[in-house]
C-alpha positions as CSV (number, residue, x, y, z in Angstrom):
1,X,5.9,15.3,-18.4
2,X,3.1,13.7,-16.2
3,X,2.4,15.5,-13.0
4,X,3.5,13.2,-10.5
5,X,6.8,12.5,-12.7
6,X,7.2,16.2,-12.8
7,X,6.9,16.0,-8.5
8,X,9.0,13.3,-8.0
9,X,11.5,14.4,-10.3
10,X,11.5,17.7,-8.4
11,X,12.2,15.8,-5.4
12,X,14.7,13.3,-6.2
13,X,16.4,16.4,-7.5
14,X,16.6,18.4,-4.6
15,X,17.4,15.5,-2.2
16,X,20.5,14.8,-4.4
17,X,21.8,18.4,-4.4
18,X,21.4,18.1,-0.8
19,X,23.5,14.6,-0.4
20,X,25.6,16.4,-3.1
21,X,26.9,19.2,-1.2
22,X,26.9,16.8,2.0
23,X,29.0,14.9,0.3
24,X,31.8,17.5,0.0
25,X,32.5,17.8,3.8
26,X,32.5,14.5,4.2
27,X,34.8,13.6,1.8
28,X,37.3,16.4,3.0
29,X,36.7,14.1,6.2
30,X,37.2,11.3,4.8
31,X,40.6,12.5,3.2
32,X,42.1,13.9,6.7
33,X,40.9,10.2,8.3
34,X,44.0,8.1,6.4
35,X,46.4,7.8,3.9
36,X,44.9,7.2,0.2
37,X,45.4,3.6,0.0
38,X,44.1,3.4,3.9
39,X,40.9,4.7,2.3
40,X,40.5,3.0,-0.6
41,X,41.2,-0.2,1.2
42,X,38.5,0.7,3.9
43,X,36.2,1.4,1.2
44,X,36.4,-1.7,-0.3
45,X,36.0,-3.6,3.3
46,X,33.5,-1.2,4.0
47,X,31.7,-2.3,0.4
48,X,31.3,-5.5,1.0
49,X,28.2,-5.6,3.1
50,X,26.4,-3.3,1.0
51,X,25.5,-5.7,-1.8
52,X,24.1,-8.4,-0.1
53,X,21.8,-5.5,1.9
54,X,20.6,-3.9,-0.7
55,X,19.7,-6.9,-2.5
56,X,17.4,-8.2,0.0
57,X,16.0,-4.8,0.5
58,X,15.2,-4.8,-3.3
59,X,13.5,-8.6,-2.8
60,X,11.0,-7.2,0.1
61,X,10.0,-4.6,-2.1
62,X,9.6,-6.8,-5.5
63,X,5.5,-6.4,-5.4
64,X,5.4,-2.9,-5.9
65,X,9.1,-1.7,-6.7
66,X,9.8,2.0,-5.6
67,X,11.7,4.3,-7.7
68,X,14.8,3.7,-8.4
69,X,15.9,6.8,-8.1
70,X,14.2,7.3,-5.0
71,X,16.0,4.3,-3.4
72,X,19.2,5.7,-4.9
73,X,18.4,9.0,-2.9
74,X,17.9,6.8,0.2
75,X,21.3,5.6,-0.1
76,X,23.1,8.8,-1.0
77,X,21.2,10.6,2.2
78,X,22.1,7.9,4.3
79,X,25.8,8.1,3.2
80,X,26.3,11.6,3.3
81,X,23.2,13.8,4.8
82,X,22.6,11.8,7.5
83,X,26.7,10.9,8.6
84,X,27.2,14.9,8.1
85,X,24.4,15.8,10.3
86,X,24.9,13.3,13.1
87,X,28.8,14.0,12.8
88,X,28.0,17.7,13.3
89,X,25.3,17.5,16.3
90,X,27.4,15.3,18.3
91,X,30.7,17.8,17.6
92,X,28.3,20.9,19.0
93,X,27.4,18.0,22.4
94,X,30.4,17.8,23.4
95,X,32.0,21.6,22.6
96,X,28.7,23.4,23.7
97,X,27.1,20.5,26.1
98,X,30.3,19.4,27.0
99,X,28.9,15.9,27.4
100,X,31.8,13.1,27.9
101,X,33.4,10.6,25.1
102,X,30.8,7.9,26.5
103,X,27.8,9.9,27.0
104,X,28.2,11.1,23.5
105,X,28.2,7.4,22.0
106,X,25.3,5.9,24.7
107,X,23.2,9.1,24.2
108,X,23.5,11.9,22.1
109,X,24.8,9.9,19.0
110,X,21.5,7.5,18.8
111,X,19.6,10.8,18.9
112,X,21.8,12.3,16.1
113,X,21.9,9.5,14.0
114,X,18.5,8.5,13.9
115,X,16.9,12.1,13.8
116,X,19.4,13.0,10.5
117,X,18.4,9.3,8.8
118,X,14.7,9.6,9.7
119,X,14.3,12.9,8.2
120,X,14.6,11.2,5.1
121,X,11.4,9.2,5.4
122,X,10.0,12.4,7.2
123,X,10.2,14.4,3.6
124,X,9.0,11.1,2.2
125,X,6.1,11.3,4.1
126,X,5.4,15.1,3.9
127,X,6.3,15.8,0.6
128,X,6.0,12.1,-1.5
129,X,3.5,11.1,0.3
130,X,1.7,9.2,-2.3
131,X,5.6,6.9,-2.3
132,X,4.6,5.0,0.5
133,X,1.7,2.5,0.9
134,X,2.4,0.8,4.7
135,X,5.2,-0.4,6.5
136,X,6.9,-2.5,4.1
137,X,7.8,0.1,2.3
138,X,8.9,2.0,5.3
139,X,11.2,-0.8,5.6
140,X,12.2,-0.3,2.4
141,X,13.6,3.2,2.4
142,X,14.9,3.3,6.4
143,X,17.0,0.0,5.2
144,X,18.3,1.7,2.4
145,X,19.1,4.9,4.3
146,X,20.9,2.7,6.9
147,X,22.8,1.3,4.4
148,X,24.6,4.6,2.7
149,X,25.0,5.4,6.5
150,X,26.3,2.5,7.9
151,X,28.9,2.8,4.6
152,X,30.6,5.4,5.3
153,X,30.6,5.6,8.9
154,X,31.9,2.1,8.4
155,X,35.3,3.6,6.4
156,X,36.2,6.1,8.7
157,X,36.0,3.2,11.6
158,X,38.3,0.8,9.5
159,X,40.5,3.8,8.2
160,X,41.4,4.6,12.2
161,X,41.0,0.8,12.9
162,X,44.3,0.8,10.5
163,X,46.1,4.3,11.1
164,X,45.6,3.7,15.3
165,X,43.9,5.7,17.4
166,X,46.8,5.7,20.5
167,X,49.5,4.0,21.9
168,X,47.5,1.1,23.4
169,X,45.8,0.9,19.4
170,X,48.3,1.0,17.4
171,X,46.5,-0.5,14.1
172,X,47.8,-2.4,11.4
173,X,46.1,-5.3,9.9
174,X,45.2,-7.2,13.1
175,X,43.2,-4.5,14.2
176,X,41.3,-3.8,10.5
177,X,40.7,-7.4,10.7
178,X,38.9,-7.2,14.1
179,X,37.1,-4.0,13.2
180,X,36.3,-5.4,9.7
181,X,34.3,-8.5,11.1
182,X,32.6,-6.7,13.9
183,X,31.2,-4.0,11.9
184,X,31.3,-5.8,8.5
185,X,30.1,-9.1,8.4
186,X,28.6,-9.7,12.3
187,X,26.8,-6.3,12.3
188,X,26.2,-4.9,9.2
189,X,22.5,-4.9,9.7
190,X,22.9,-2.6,12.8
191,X,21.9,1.1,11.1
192,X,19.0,-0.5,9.0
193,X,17.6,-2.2,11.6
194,X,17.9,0.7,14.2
195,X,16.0,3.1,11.7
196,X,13.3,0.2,10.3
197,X,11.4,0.9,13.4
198,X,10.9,4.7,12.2
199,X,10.1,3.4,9.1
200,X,7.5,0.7,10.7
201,X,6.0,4.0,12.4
202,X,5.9,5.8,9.4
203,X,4.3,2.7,7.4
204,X,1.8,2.2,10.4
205,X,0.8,6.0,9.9
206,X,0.2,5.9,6.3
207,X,-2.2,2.8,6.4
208,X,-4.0,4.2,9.4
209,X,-6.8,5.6,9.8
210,X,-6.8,7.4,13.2
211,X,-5.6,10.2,13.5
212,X,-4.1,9.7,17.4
213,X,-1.9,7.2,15.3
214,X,-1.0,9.1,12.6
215,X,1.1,11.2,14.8
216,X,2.4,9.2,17.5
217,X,3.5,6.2,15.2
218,X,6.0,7.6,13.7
219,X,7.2,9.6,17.2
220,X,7.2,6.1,18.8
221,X,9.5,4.3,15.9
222,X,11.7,7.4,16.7
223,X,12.1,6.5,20.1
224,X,12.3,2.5,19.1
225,X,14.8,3.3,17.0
226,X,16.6,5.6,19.6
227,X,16.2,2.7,22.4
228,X,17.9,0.2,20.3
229,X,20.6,2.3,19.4
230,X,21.4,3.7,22.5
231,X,21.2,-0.1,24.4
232,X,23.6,-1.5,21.1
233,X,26.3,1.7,21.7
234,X,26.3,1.5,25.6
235,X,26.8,-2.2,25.9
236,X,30.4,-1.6,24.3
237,X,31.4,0.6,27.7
238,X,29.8,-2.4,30.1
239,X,32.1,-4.5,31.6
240,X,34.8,-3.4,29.5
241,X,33.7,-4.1,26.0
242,X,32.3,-7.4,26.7
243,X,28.5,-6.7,27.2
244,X,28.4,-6.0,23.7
245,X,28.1,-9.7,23.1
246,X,25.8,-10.2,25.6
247,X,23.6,-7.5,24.1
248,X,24.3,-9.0,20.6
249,X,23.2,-12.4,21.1
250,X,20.2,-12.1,23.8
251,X,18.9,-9.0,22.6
252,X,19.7,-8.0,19.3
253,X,20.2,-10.9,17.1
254,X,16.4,-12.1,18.4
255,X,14.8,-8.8,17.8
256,X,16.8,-9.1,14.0
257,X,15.7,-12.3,13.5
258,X,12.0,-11.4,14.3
259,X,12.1,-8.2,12.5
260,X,12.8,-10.1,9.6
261,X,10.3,-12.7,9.7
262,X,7.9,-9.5,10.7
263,X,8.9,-7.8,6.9
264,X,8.7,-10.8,5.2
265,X,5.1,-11.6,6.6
266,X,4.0,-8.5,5.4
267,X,5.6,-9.3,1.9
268,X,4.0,-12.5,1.8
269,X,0.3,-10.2,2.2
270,X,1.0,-7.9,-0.5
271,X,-0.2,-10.6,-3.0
272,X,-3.5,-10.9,-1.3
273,X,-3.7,-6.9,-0.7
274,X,-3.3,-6.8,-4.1
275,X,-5.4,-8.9,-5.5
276,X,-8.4,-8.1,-3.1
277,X,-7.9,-4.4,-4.2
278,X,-7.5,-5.6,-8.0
279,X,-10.5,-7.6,-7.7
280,X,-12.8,-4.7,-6.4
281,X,-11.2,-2.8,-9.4
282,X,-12.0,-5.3,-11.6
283,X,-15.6,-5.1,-11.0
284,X,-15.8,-1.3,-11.2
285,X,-14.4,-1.6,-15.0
286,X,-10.8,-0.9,-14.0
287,X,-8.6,-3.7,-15.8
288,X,-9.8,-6.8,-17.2
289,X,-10.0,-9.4,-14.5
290,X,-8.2,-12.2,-16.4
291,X,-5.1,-9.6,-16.4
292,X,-5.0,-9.9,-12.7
293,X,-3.2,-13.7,-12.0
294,X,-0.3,-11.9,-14.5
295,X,0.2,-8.8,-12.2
296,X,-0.4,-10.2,-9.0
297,X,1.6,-13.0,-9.3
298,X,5.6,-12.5,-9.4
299,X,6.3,-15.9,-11.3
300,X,3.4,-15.1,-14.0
301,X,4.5,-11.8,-14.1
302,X,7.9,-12.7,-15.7
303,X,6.6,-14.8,-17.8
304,X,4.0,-12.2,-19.1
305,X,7.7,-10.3,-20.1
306,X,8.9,-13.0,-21.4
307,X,6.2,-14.0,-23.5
308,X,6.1,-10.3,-24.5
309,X,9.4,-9.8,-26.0
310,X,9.2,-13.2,-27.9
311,X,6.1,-11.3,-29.2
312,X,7.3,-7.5,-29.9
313,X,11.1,-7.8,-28.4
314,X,12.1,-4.8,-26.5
315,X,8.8,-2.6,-27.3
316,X,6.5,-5.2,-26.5
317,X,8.6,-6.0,-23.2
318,X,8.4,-2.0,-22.3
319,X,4.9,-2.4,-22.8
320,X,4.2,-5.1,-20.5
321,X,6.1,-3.6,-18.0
322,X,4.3,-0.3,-18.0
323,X,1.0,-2.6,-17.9
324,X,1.9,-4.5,-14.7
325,X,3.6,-1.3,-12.9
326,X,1.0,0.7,-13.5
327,X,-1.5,-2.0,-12.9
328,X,0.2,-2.5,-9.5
329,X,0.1,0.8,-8.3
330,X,-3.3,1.4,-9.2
331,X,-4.3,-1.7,-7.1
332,X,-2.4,-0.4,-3.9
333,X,-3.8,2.8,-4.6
334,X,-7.2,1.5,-5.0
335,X,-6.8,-0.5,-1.6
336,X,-5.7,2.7,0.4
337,X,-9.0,4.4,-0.9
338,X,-11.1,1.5,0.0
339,X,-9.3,1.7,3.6
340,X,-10.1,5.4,4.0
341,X,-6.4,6.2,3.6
342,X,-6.2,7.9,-0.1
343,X,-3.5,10.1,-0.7
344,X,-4.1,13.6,-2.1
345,X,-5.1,13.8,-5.8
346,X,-5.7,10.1,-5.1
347,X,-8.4,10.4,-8.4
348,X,-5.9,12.3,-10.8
349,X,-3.7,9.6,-9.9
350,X,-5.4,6.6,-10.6
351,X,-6.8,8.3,-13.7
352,X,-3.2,8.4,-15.0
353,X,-3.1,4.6,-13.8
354,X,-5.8,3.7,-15.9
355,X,-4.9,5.7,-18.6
356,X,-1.7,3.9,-18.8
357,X,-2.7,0.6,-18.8
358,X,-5.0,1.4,-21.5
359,X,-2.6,2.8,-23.5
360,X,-0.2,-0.3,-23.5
361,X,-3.5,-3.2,-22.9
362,X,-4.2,-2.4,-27.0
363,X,-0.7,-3.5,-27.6
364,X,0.1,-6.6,-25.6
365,X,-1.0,-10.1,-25.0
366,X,-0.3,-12.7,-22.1
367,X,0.7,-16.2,-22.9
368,X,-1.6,-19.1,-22.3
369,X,-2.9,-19.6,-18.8
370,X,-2.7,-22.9,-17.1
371,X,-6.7,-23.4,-17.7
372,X,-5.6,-23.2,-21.5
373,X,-7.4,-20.0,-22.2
374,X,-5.4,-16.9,-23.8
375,X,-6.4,-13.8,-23.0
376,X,-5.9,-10.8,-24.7
């Protein structure tokens, strides 16, 4: 097994034994929150959000797709790393700090929470380093994390949202309902959005080149994210619940709206980052520069597959696919050692890169470009 499969298997590995026996305390919790069909039905309700999420995370990051299995980590953190930790730091405020119902939700629980989901980038970037290539991919992984967060803490609000909480909250269905659209489908974009600005920190420290911001980046998405969190928790105590909407709609659902047109910006730039760094590549004998318009491109791209499994059916489709993926990341590796922002072993790596695409290039051909030429 390559080297860098052989690291990131490692670390995939250990992250999931981690989630793994995170998950066992929190499904104890989860079985003491409600009765079995309580939970199943706040799972469900809880579910709902979480495909629509993660399939627009998986559309930002369609130019260089991360690991799956990575991404699956993400989630599995999110949902039970992250909820176990944040659950456990804000039990120890308010036995040891004896800090108050409120003071726990405005203060100490947007510290909690985003300190146990940022880890997760924070191993990203100490250990997998060479994983993330800018802040789009920071994006990436904090949205997935916020995700497998937001999923669980969202069952245990709709199983009490149900079961009551006292006398003047009785639950039922009324109450599920209301807690349902309020976490579910007005806000489900609250935990990814909180942590993207530790993952925009994170993204901004990769790509740079100073050093002063290499470290305070990623400390001041921390305390973006915290900000955010805090202001979005505290405006349910003001004026009795109804300065949440307030909050929601001048403050929060602008900052959404411009956070996405801010990650999908940057996804609109990874086609001329890549081809910039492709082209450079291209002229130092890298990869054939008629292959670039077919990795560079997302529409030719299919196509090339397409063309390649009329051609040699699955195998030839396999082929092309290791082609353009390791094509790809040996043009966003190529442009983070032209910007003076290599990651270690950057040269072992794109050896392995190049090695790669020779190995399938021998084997595959792309359909006829629009020019009419046909390059093989």
């Amino acid at each position: 097994m390559p080297a860098h499969r052989s690291e990131s298997l490692v670390f995939t590995v250990v992250v999931s034994v981690i989630a793994l026996l995170a998950a066992i305390p929190i499904a104890l919790l989860l079985a003491l929150s409600g009765e079995p069909g309580t939970l199943a039905l706040a799972a469900v309700l809880a579910f709902i959000p979480v495909g629509p999420l993660v399939a627009a995370y998986l559309w930002l990051d369609r130019y260089e797709p991360e690991p799956r299995s990575l991404l699956a980590a993400a989630l599995a953190w999110g949902a039970f790393v992250a909820t176990l930790g944040a659950l456990v730091v804000q039990g120890l405020g308010g036995f040891v700090a004896g800090f108050s119902e409120q003071a726990s939700l405005a203060i100490v629980a947007p510290f909690a929470e985003e300190a146990t989901k940022g880890l997760f980038l924070l191993l990203l970037l100490i250990w997998r380093r060479q994983e993330l290539d800018g802040v789009l991919d920071g994006i990436v992984y904090a949205g997935m994390v916020g995700i497998g967060f937001a999923f669980t803490e969202n069952i245990l609000y709709l199983a009490a949202a149900y079961g009551g909480t006292s006398a003047e909250q009785p639950g039922g269905l009324g109450s599920l309902g209301a807690t349902f659209v309020v976490r579910c489908l007005a806000s489900p974009f609250a935990h990814p959005f909180f942590t993207a600005f530790f993952g925009i920190g994170v993204g901004l420290a990769i790509a740079s080149t100073s050093r002063t911001v290499r470290w305070l980046a990623p400390v001041v998405g921390y305390l973006c994210a915290v900000g955010l969190h805090a202001a979005w928790n505290g405006s349910t105590l003001l004026a009795e619940g109804v300065g949440f909407f307030g909050v929601y709609f001048l403050v929060m659902a602008p900052l959404f709206a411009l956070m996405i047109l801010l990650a999908v910006w940057v996804r609109s730039r990874e086609r001329l980052l890549l081809t910039a760094a492709l082209d450079d590549a291209s002229r130092r004998g890298l990869i054939p520069a008629e292959d670039i318009p077919h990795v560079v491109d997302l529409g030719a791209r299919r196509r090339a597959r397409r063309f390649a499994k009329q051609r040699g059916g699955v195998h030839g489709v396999t082929l092309m696919r290791d082609y353009q993926q390791a094509a790809v990341e040996l043009g966003y590796l190529h442009h983070r050692v032209l910007r003076g922002t290599a990651p270690p072993k950057h040269v072992e790596r794109g050896q392995r890169f190049v090695d790669q695409m020779h190995h399938a290039r021998g084997q595959i051909a792309f359909p006829v470009t629009p020019a009419g030429g046909h390059h093989r």
